[in-house]
SEDREN-249026 format. One record per atom (N, C-alpha, C): x, y, z; residue in one letter. Coordinates in steps of 0.02 Angstrom, whole numbers, plus 50000, padded with zeros to 5 digits. Each point is the difference from the previous one (the first is absolute). Layout:
<nodes>
<<X, Y, Z>, A>
...
</nodes>
This chain:
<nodes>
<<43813, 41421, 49325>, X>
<<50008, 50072, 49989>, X>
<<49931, 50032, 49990>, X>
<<49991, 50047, 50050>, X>
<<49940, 50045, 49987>, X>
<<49967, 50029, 49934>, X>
<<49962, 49996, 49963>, X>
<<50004, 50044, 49938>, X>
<<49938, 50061, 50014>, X>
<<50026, 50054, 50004>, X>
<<49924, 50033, 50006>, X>
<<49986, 50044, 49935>, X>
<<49937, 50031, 50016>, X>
<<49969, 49987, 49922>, X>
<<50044, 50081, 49970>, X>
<<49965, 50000, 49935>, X>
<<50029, 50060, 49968>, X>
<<49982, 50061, 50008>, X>
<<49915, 49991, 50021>, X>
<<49986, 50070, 50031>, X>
<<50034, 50009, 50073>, X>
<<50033, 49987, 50050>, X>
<<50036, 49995, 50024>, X>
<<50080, 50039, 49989>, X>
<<50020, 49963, 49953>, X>
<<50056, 50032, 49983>, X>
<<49988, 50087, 49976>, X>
<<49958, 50009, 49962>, X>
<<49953, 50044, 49976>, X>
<<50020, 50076, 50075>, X>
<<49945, 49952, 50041>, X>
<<49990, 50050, 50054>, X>
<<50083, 50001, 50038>, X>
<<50034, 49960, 49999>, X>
<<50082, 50008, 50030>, X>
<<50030, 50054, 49961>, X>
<<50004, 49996, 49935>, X>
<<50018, 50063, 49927>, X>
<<49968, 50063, 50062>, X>
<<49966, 50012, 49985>, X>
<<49956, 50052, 50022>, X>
<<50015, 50034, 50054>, X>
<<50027, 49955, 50059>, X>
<<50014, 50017, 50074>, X>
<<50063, 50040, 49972>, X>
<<50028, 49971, 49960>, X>
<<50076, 50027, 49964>, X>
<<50005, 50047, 49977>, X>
<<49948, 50014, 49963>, X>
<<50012, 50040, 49954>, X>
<<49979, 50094, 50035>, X>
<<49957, 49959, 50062>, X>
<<49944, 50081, 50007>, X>
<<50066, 50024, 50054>, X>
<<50040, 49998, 50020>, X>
<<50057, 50026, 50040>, X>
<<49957, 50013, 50064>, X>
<<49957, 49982, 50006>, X>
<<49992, 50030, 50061>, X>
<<50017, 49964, 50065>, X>
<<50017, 50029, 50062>, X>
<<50028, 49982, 50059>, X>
<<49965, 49943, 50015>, X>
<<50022, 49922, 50016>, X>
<<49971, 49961, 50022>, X>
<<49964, 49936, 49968>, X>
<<49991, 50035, 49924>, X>
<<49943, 49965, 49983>, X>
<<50048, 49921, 49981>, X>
<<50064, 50017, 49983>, X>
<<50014, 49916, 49989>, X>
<<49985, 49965, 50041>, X>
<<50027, 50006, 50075>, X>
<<49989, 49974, 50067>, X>
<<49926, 49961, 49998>, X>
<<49954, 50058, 49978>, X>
<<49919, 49988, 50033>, X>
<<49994, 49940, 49927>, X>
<<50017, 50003, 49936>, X>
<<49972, 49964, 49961>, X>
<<50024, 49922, 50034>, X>
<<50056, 50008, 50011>, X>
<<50047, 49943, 49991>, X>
<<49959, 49949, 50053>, X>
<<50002, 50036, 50055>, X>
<<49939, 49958, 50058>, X>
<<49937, 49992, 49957>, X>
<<49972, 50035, 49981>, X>
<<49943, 49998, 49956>, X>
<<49991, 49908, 49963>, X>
<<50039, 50001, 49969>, X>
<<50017, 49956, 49962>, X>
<<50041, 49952, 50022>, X>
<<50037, 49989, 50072>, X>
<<50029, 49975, 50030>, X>
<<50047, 49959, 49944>, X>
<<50035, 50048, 49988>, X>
<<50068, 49985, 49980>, X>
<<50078, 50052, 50026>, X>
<<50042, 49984, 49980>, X>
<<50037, 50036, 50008>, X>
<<50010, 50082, 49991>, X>
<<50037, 50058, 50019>, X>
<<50015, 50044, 49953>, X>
<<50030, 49998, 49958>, X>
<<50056, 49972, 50020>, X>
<<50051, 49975, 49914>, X>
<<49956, 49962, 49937>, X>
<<49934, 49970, 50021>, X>
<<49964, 49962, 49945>, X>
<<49963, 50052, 49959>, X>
<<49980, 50056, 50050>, X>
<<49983, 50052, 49980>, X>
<<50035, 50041, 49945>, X>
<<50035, 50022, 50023>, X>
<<50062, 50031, 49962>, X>
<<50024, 49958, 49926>, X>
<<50002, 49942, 50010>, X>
<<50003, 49946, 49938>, X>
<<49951, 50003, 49957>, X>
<<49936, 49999, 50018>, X>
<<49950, 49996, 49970>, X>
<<49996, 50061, 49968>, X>
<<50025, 50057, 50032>, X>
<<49993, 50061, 49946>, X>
<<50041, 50009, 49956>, X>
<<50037, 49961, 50006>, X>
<<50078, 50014, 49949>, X>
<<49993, 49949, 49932>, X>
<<49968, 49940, 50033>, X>
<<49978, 49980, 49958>, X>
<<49932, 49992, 49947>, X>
<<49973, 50042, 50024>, X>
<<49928, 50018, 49955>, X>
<<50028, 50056, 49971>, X>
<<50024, 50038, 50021>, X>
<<50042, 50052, 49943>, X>
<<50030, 49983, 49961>, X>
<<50047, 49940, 50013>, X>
<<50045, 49969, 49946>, X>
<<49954, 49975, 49928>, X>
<<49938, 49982, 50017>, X>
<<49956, 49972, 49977>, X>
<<49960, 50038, 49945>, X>
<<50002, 50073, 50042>, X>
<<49938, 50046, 49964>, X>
<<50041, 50061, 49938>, X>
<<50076, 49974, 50012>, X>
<<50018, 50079, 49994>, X>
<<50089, 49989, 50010>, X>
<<50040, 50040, 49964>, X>
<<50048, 50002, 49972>, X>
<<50038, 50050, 50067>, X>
<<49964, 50035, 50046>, X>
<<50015, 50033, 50037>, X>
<<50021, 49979, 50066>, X>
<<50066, 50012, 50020>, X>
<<50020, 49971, 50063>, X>
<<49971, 50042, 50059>, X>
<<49969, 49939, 50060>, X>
<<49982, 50019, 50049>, X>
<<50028, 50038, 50034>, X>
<<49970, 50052, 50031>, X>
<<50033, 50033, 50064>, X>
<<50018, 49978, 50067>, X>
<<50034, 50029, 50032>, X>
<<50015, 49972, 50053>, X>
<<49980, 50021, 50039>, X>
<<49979, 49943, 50071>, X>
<<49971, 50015, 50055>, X>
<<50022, 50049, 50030>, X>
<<49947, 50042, 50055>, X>
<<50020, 50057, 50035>, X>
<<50045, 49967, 50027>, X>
<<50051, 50037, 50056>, X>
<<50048, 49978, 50023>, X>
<<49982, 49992, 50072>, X>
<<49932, 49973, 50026>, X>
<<50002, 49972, 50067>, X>
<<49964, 49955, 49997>, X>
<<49977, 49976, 49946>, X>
<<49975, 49941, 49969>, X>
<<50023, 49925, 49948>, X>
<<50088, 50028, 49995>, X>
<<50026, 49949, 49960>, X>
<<50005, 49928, 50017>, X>
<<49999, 49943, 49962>, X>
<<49987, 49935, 50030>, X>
<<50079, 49991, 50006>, X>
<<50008, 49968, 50062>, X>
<<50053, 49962, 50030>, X>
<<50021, 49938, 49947>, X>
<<50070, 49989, 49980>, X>
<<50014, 49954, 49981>, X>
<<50001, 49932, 50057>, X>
<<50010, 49946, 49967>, X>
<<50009, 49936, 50070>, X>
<<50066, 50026, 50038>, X>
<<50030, 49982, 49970>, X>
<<50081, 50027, 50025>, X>
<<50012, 50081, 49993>, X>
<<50037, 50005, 50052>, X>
<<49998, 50068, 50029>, X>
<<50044, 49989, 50024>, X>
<<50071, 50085, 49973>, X>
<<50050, 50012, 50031>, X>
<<50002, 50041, 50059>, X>
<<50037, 49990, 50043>, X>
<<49997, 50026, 50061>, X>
<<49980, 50080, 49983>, X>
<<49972, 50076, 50030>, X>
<<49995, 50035, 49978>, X>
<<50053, 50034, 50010>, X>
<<50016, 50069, 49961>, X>
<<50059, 50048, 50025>, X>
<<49969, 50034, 50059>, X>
<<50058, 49994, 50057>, X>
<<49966, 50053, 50064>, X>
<<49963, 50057, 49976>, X>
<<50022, 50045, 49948>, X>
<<49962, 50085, 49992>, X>
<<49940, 49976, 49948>, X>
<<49971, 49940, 49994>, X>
<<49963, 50000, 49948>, X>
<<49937, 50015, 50010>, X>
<<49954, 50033, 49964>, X>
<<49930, 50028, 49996>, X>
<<50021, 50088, 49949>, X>
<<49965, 50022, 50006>, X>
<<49990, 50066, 49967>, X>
<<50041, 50024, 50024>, X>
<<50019, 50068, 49962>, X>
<<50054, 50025, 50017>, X>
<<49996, 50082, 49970>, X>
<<50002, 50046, 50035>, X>
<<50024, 50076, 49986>, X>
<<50031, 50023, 49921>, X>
<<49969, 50007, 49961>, X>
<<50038, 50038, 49943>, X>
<<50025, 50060, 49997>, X>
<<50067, 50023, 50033>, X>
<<50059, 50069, 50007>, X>
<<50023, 49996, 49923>, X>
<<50018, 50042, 49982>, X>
<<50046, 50050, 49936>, X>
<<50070, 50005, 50075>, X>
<<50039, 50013, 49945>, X>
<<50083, 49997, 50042>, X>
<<49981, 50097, 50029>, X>
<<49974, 50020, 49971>, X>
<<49991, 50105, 50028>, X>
<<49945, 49992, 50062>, X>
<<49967, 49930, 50008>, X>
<<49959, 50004, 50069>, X>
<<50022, 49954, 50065>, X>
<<50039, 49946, 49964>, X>
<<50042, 50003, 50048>, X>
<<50056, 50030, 50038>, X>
<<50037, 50042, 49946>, X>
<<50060, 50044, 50048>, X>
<<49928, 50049, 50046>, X>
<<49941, 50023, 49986>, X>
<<49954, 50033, 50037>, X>
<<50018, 49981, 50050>, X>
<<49974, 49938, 50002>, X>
<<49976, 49951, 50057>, X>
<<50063, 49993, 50055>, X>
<<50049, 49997, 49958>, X>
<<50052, 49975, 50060>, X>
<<50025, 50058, 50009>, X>
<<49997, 50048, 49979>, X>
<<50024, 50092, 50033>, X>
<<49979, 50014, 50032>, X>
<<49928, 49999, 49993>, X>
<<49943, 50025, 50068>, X>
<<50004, 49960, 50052>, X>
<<50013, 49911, 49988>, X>
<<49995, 49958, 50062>, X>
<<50073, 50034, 50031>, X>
<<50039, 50005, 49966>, X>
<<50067, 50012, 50035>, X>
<<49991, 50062, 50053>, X>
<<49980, 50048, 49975>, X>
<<49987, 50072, 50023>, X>
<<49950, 49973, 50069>, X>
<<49960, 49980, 49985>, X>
<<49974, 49993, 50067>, X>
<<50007, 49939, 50062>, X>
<<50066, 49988, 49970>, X>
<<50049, 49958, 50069>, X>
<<49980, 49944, 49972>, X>
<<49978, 49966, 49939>, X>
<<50021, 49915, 50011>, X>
<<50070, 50012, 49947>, X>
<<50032, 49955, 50057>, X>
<<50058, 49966, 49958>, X>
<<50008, 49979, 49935>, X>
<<50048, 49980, 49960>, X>
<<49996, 49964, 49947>, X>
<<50024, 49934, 49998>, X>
<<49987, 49995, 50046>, X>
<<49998, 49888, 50008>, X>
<<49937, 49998, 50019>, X>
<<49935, 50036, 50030>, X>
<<49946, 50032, 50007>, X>
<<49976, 49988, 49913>, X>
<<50009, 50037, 49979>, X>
<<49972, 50042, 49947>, X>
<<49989, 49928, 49942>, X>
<<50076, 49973, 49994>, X>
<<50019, 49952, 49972>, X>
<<49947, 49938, 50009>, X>
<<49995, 49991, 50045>, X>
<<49953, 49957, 50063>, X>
<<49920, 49979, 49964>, X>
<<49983, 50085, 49990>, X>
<<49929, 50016, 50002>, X>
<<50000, 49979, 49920>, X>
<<50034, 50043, 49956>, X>
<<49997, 49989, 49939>, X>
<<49995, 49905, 49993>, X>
<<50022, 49958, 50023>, X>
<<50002, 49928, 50003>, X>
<<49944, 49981, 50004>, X>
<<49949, 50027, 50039>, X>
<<49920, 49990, 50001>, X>
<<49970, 50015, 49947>, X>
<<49988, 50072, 49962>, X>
<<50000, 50026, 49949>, X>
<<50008, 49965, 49932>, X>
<<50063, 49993, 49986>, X>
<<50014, 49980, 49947>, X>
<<50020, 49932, 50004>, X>
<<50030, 49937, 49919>, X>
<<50014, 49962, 49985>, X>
<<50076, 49984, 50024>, X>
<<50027, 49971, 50047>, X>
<<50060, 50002, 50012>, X>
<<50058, 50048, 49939>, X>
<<49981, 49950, 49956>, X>
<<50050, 50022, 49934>, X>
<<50008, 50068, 49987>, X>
<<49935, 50030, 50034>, X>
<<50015, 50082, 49971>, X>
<<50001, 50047, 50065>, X>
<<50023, 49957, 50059>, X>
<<50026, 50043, 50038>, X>
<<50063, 50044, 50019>, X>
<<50006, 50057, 49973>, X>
<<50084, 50029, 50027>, X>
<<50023, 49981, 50058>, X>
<<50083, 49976, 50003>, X>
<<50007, 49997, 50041>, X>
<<50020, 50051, 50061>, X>
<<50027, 50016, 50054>, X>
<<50015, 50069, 50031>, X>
<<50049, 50037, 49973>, X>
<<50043, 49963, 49972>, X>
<<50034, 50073, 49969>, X>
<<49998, 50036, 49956>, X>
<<49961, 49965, 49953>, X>
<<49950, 50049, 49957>, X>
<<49963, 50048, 50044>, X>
<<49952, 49987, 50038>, X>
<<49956, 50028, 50057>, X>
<<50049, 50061, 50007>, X>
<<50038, 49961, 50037>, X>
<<50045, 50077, 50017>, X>
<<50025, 50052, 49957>, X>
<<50027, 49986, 49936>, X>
<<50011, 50017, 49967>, X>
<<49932, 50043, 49970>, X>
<<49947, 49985, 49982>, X>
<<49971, 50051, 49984>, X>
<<49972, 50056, 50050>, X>
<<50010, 49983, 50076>, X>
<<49970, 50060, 50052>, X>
<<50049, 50023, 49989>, X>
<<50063, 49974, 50009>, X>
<<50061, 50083, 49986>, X>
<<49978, 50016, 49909>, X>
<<49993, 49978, 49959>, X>
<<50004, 50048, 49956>, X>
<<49937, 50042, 49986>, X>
<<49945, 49994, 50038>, X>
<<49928, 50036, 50012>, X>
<<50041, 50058, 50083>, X>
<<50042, 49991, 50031>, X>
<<50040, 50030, 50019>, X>
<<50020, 50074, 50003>, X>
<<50038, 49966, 49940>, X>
<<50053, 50044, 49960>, X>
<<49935, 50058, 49972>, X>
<<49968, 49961, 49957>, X>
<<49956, 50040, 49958>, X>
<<49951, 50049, 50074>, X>
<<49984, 49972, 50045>, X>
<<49983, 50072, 50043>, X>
<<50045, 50053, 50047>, X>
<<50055, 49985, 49987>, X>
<<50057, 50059, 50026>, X>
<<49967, 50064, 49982>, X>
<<49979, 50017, 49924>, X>
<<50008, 50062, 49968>, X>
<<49935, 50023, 50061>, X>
<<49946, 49975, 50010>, X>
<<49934, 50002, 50016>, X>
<<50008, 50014, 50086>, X>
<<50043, 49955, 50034>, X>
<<50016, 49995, 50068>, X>
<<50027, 50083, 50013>, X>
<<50075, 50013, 49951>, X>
<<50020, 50042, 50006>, X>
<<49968, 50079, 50028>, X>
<<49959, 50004, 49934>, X>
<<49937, 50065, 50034>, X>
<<49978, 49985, 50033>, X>
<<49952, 49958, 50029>, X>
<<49950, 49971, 50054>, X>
<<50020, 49999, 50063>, X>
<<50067, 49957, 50018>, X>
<<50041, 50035, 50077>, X>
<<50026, 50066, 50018>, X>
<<49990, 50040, 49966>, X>
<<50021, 50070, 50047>, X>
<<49918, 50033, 49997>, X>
<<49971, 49985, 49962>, X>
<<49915, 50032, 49985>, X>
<<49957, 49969, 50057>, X>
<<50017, 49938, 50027>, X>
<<49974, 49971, 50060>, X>
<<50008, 49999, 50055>, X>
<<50066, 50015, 50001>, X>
<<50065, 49998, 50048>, X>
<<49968, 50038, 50067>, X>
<<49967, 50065, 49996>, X>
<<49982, 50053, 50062>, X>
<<49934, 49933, 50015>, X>
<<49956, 49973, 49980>, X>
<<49923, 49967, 50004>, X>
<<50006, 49930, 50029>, X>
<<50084, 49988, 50018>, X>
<<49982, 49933, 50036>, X>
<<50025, 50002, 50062>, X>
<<49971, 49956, 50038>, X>
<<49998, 50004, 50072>, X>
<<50032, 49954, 50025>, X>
<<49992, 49967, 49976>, X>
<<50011, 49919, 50007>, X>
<<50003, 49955, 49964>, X>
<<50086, 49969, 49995>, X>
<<50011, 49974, 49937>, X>
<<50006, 49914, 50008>, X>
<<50015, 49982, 50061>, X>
<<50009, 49902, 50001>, X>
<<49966, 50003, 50069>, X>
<<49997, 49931, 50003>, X>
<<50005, 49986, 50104>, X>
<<50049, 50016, 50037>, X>
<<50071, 49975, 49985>, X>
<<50043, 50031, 50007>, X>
<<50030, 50060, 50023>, X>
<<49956, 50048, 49956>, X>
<<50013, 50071, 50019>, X>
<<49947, 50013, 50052>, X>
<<49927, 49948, 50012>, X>
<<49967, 50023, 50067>, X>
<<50059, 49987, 50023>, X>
<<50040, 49949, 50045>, X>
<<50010, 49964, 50021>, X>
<<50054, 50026, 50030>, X>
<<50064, 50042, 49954>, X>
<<50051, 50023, 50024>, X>
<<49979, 50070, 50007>, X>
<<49942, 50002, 49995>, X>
<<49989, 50093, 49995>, X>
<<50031, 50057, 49933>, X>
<<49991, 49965, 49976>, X>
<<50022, 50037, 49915>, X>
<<50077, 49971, 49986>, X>
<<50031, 49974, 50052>, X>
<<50096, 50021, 49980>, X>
<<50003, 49903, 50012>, X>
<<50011, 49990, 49952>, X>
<<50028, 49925, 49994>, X>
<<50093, 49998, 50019>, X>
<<50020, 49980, 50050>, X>
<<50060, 49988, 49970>, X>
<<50053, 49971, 49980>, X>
<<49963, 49969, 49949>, X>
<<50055, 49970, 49958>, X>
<<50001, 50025, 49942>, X>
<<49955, 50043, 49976>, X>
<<50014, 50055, 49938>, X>
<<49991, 50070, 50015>, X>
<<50048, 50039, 49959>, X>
<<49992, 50057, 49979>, X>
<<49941, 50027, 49975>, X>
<<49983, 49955, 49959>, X>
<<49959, 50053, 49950>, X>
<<49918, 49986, 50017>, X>
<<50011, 50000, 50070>, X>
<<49925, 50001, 50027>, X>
<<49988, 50080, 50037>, X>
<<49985, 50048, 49998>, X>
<<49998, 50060, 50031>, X>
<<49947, 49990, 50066>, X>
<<49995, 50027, 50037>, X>
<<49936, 50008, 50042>, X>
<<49926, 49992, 49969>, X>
<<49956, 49992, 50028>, X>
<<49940, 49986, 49915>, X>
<<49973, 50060, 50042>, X>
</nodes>
């Protein structure tokens, strides 16, 4: 078994302690040992000096255990939403044509499986963000109503008169 010396361990503490990007990596070669020896060595000279529990490694620097569970597919960092920025998120995605098996989809990237809604929640909150713009829609379509020209492809397409509905006028 290797023993290396204490100023050593010393300078491993140190790589630890200064947070900065990299430096465990560079000590650890330095000293050609491990990072995990690294990381040990600071936990344990703290244990040593001081009543105060070590901090923990940045999080793109943590030492690998030997054994290792397979990972979760969504695992790495992840989006922190409040439940009032996601109904945002999935109103506006909805509004501008993605679906909500879409929406559902994307949020899966985003977030931790566990705290993904599923679609009928989804749905459920675009109709009730919905509901809540009737009052708003209400004034806004007859105040707009003379200013549009052109309302789908569709209406290029059939020349203003769709017909399979009524309530398309000439545009």
């Amino acid at each position: 078994m290797l023993k290396l010396p204490v100023r050593t361990w010393i300078l491993n503490a140190a790589a630890v302690f200064s947070g900065q990007h990299g430096a465990v990596s560079r000590q650890a070669e330095q000293a050609g040992c491990s990072r995990q020896t690294v990381y040990q060595h600071a936990q344990k000279l703290e244990q040593r000096l001081g009543d105060e529990p070590a901090p923990e490694p940045p999080a793109d620097e943590h030492p690998r255990p030997a054994a290792v569970a397979a990972p979760e597919p969504a695992s790495g960092p992840h989006v922190l939403l409040d439940k009032d920025k996601l109904k945002e998120l999935t109103t506006t995605a909805f509004a501008m044509g993605v679906s909500l098996r879409q929406v559902e989809g994307l949020l899966g990237v985003l977030l931790p499986a566990d705290k993904v809604p599923d679609h009928s929640t989804l749905g459920r909150w675009v109709q009730d963000e919905g509901h809540r713009a009737e009052a708003v829609l209400a004034a806004l379509d007859p105040a707009c109503a003379d200013r549009v020209s052109t309302l789908a492809l569709d209406e290029i397409f059939f020349g203003g008169d769709r017909p399979w509905s009524e309530s398309s006028p000439r545009a």
